[in-house]
C-alpha positions as CSV (number, residue, x, y, z in Angstrom):
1,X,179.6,105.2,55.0
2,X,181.9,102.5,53.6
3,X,182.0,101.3,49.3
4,X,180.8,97.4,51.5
5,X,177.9,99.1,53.2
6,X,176.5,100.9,49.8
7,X,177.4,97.4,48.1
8,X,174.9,96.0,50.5
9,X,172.5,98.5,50.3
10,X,172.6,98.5,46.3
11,X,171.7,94.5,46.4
12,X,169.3,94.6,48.5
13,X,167.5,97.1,46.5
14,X,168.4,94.4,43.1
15,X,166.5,91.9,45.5
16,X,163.3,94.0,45.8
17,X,163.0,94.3,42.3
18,X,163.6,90.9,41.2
19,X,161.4,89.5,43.8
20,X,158.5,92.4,41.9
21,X,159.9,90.4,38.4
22,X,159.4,87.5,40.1
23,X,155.8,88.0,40.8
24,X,155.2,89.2,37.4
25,X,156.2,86.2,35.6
26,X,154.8,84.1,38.2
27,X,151.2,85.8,38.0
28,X,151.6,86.2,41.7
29,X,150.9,90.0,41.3
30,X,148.3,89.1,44.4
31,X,151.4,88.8,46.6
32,X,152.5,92.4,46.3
33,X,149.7,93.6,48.8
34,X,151.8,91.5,51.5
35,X,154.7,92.6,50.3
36,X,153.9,96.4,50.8
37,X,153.0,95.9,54.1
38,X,155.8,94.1,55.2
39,X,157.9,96.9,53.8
40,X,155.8,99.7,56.1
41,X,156.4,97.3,58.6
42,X,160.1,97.0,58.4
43,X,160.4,100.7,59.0
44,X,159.5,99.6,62.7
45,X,161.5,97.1,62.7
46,X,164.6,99.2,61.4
47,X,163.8,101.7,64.4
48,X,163.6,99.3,66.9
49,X,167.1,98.0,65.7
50,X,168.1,101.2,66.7
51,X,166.4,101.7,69.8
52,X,167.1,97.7,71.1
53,X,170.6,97.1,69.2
54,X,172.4,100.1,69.7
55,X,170.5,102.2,72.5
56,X,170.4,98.9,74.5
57,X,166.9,99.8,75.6
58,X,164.1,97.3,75.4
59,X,160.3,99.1,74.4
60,X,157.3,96.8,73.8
61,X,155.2,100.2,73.1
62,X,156.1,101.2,69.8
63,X,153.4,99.6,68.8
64,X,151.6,102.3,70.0
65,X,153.3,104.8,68.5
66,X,153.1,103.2,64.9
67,X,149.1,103.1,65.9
68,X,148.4,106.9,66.6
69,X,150.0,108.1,63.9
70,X,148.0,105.7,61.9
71,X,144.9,105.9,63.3
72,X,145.5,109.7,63.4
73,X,146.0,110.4,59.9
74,X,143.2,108.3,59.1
75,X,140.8,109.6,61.2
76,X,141.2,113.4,59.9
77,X,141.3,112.3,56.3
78,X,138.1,110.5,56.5
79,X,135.8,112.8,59.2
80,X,133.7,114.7,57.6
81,X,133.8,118.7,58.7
82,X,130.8,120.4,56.9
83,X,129.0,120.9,60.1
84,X,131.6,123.2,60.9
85,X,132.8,124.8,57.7
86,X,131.8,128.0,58.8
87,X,133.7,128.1,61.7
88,X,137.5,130.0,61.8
89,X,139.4,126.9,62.4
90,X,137.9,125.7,59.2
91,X,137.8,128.9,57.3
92,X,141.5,129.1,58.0
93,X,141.8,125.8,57.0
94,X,140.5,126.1,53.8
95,X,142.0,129.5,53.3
96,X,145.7,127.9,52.8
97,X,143.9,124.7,51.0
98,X,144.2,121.9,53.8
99,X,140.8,121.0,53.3
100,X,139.4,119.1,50.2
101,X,136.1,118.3,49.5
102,X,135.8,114.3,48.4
103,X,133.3,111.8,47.5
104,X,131.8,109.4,50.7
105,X,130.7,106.0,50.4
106,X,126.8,106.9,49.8
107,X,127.8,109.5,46.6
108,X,127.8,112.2,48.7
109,X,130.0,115.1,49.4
110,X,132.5,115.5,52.3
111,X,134.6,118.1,54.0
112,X,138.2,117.1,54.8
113,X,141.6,117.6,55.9
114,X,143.9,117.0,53.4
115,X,146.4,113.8,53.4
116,X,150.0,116.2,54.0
117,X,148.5,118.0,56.3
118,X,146.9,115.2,58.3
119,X,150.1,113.7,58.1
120,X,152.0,116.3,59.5
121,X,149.6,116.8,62.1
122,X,149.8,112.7,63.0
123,X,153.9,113.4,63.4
124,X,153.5,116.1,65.5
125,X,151.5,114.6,68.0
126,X,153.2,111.3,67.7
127,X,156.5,113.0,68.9
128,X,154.9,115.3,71.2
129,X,153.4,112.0,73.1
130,X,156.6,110.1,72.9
131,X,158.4,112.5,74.3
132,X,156.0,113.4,77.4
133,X,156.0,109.3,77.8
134,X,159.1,109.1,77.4
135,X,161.0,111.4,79.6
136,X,159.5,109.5,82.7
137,X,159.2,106.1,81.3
138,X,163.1,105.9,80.3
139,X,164.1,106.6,84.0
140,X,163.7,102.8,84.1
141,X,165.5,99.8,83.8
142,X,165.6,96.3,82.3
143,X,162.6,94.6,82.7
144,X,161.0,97.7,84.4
145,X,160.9,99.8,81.3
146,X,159.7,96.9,79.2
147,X,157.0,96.9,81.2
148,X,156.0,100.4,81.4
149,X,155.7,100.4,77.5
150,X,154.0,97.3,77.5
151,X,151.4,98.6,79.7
152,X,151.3,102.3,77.2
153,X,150.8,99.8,73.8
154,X,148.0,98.0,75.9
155,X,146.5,101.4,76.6
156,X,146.3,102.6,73.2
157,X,145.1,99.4,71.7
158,X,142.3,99.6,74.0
159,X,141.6,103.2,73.3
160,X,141.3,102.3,69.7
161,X,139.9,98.9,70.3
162,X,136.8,100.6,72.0
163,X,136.4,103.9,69.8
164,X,134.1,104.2,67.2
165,X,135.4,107.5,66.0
166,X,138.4,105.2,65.2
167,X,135.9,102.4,63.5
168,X,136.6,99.7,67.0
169,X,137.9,96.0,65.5
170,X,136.9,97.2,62.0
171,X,139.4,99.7,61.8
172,X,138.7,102.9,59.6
173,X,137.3,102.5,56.0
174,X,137.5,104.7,52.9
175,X,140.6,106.2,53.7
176,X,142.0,108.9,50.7
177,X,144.5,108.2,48.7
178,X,147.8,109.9,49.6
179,X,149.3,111.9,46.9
180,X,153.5,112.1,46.8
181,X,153.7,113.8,43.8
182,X,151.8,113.7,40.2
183,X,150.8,110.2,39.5
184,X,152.5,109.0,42.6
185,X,150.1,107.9,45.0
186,X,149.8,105.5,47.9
187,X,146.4,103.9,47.6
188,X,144.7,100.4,48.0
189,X,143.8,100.1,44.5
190,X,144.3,96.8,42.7
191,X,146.0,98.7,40.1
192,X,148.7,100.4,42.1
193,X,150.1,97.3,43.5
194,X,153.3,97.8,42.3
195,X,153.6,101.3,42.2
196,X,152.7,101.2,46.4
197,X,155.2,98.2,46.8
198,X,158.1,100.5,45.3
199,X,157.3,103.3,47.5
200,X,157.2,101.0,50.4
201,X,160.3,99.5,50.3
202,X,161.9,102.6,48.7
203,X,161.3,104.1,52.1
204,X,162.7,101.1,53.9
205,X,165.7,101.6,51.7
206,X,166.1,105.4,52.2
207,X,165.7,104.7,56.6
208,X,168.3,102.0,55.9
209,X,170.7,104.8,54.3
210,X,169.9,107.0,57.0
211,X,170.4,104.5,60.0
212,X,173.4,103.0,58.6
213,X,174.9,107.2,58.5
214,X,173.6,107.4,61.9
215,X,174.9,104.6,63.4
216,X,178.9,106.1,62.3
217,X,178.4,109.1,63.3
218,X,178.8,111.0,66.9
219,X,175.0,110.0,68.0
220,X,175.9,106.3,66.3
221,X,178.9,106.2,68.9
222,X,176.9,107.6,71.8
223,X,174.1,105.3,71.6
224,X,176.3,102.4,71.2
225,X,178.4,103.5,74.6
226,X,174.9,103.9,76.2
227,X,174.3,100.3,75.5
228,X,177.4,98.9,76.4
229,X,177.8,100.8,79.5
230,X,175.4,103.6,79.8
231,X,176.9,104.9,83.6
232,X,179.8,104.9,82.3
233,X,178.9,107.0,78.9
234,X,177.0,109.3,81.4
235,X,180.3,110.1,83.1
236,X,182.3,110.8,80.1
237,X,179.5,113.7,79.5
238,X,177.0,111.7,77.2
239,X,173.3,112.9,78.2
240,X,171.7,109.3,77.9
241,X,168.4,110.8,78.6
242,X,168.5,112.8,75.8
243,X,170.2,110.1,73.7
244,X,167.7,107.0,74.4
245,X,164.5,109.4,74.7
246,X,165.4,110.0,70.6
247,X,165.9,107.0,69.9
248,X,162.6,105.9,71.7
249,X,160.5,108.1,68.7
250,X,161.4,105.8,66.0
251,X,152.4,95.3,67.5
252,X,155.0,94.8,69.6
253,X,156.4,91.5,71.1
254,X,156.4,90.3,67.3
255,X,159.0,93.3,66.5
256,X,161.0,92.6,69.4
257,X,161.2,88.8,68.5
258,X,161.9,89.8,64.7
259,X,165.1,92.4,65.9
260,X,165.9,89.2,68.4
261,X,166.0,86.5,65.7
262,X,167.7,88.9,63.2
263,X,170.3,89.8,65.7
264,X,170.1,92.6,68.2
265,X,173.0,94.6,66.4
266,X,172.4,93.1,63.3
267,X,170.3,95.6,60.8
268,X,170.6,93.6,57.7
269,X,169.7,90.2,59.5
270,X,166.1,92.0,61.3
271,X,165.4,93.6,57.9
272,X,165.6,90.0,56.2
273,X,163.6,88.5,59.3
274,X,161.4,91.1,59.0
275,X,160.5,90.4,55.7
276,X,160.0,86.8,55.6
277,X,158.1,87.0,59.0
278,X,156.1,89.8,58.4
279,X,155.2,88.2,54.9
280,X,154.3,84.7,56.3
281,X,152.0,86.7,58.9
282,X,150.0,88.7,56.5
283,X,149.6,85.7,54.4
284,X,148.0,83.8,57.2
285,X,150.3,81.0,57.1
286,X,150.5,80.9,61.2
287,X,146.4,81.0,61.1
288,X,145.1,81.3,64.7
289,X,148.5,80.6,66.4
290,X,150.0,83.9,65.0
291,X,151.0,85.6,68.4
292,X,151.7,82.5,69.7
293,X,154.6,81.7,66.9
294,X,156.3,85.2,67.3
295,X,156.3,84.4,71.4
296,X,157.8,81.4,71.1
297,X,160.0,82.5,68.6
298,X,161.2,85.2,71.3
299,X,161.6,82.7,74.1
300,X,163.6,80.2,71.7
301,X,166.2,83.5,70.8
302,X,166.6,84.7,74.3
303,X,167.4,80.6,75.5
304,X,169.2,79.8,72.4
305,X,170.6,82.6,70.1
306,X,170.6,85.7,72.3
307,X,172.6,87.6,69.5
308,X,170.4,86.3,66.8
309,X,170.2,83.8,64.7
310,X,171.8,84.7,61.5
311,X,175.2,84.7,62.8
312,X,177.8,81.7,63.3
313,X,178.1,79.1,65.7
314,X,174.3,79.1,66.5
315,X,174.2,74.7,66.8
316,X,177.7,74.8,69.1
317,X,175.7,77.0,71.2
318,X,172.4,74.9,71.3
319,X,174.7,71.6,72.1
320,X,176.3,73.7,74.5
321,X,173.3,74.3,76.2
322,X,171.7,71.1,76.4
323,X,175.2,70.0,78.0
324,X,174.8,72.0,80.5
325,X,177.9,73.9,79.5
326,X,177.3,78.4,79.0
327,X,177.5,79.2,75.5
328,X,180.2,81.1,74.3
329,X,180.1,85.0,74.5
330,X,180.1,86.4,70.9
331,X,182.1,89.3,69.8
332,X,180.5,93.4,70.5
């Protein structure tokens, strides 16, 4: 990776702590909840750069994906398993110390698994359903596949939607802390605010590294040549099954209207987008009309900006449009 791209990388990480300073000496510490969410949600965002940008496959599922393993290690760190405590499974399990015992919300005591291993186990079954999706799902085409994972995210919103296991509209409460290391923990204290928003968007920074590495190297040129012309990366010996069916692991039109206004190629420009829209969304400031903004906003790229619109020329193009003239083809 180039001295420009680590140049980037280091001032966008001088950005996320000044804009923690700023909230500081603002007394804006509130903010910071946003903020941290915003940055788990840029890690979607950065994959779907990959997937959309480079692969030149469109997905309106990963949604889904983000949800189940979610939902999943949730779920296992907050059911309670004395009933079966004397059973093998949970014998076994407490034998190499992925159970804990915790408080509940009445005082009382609970059985669970413990937050790694839930985790591990939420990966697992994330990538084991992505790639049993996938494999038939990214046989299609255009408009085809974006349907197909349309109609998977609407299936496991309803599954979730309609579960009480998984706590229905209310979502799961009382969920563990998640222990990195000694007095690093992801919680939803008050008073880890800005220790969660550092881990957050340290993670964004560390997938940014990685994708940026990836993106250079052989995979980084096969996914590009898949998108550019995938029949004829397929003859040169490129398995684009293999190829886009990775790229397909890492809410959804919103995602796909903040890679689209960022630029489809364009990591830095969906990671900013990301941020401000993801921020403005969390904060409420679109109120009731919240899906409604990000479809627009989707329309508006694909009619006016279809390579984004942080990038040059943007009002030529919408005069040129309005004319009744084709807006000019920007570069590859």
């Amino acid at each position: 990776m180039s001295g420009h791209k680590y140049l980037q990388t280091v001032l966008f990480a001088a950005s996320v702590i000044a804009i923690q300073l700023a909230t500081f000496f603002t007394g804006t510490g509130h903010y910071l909840t946003q903020l941290t969410m915003s940055g788990y949600y840029s890690l979607v965002i950065i994959g779907l750069c990959l997937l959309i940008g480079y692969a030149g496959q469109i997905s309106i599922g990963h949604a889904g994906f983000f949800a189940i393993g979610g939902y999943t290690t949730a779920f296992l760190t907050t059911y309670d398993l004395s009933s079966v405590k004397a059973g093998a499974v949970a014998g076994l399990l407490s034998k190499t110390g992925m159970l804990v015992t915790r408080e509940d919300l009445y005082g009382g005591q609970a059985l669970s698994l413990h937050p790694w291993a839930a985790c591990l186990f939420a990966i697992a079954i994330t990538v084991v359903i992505a790639y049993l999706i996938g494999g038939p799902v990214l046989k299609l085409k255009g408009h085809y596949l974006a349907m197909a994972t349309l109609g998977f995210g609407t299936i496991v919103y309803k599954i979730v939607l309609g579960s009480e296991k998984f706590g229905a509209a209310d979502g799961i409460s009382d969920v563990p802390g998640f222990l990195l290391l000694p007095g690093l923990e992801v919680s939803g204290k008050p008073s880890m605010r800005v220790m969660n928003y550092y881990i957050s968007w340290g993670l964004v920074i560390a997938g940014v590294m990685l994708l940026l590495n990836l993106v250079h190297s052989r995979v980084g040129r096969a996914l590009r040549a898949i998108h550019g012309a995938e029949d004829a990366a397929g003859a040169m010996g490129i398995d684009t099954a293999k190829f886009k069916l990775k790229a397909s692991i890492i809410k959804s039109v919103r995602y796909v209207a903040i890679v689209a206004i960022g630029g489809m190629a364009n990591l830095w420009g969906s990671l900013i987008m990301g941020f401000i829209l993801n921020f403005l969304s969390l904060r409420g400031y679109f109120g009731t009309y919240d899906d409604a903004v990000f479809g627009a906003i989707l329309i508006a790229i694909m009619l006016f900006a279809p390579e984004g619109l942080l990038r040059r020329e943007l009002f030529k193009d919408v005069r040129a449009f309005f004319s009744g003239k084709k807006p000019r083809e920007g570069r590859q």
